[in-house]
C-alpha positions as CSV (number, residue, x, y, z in Angstrom):
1,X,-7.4,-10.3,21.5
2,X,-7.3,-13.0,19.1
3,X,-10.9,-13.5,18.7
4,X,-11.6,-10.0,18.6
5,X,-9.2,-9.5,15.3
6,X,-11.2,-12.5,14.4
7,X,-14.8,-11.8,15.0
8,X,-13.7,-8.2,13.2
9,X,-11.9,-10.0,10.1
10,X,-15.7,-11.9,9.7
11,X,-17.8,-8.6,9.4
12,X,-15.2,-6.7,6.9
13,X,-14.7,-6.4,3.5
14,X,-13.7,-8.4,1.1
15,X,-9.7,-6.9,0.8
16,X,-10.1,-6.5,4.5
17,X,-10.6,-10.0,5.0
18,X,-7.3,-11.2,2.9
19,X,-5.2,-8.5,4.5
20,X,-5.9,-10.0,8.1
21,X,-5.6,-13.8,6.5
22,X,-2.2,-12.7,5.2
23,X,-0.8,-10.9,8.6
24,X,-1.8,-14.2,9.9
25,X,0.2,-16.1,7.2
26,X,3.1,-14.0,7.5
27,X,3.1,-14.2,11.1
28,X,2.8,-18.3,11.3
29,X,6.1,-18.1,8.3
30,X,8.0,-15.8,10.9
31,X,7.5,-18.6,13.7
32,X,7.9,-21.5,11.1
33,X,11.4,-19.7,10.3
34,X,12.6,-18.8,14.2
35,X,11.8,-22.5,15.2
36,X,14.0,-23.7,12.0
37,X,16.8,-21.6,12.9
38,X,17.0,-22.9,16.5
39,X,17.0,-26.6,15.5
40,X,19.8,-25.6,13.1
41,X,21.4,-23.4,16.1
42,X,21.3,-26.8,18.5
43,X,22.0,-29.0,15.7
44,X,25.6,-27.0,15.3
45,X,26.5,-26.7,19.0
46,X,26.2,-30.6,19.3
47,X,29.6,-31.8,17.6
């Protein structure tokens, strides 16, 4: 599925091409932010 959105993002347009790059970038911050959130989540429930 991956590679598909991949292969797809190579052969399109120019404003195409960023709009794929930045569901990608917005997807890695939402995962960045979830994993933060659970080390502060664990962090708490340790006193």
């Amino acid at each position: 599925m991956i590679g598909e959105l991949l292969s797809g993002m190579a052969h399109s347009t120019g404003p195409g091409f960023v709009g794929v790059s930045l569901i990608f970038i917005y997807l890695a911050w939402i995962v960045v932010i979830g994993c933060v959130r659970v080390r502060e989540a664990m962090k708490e429930d340790h006193h």
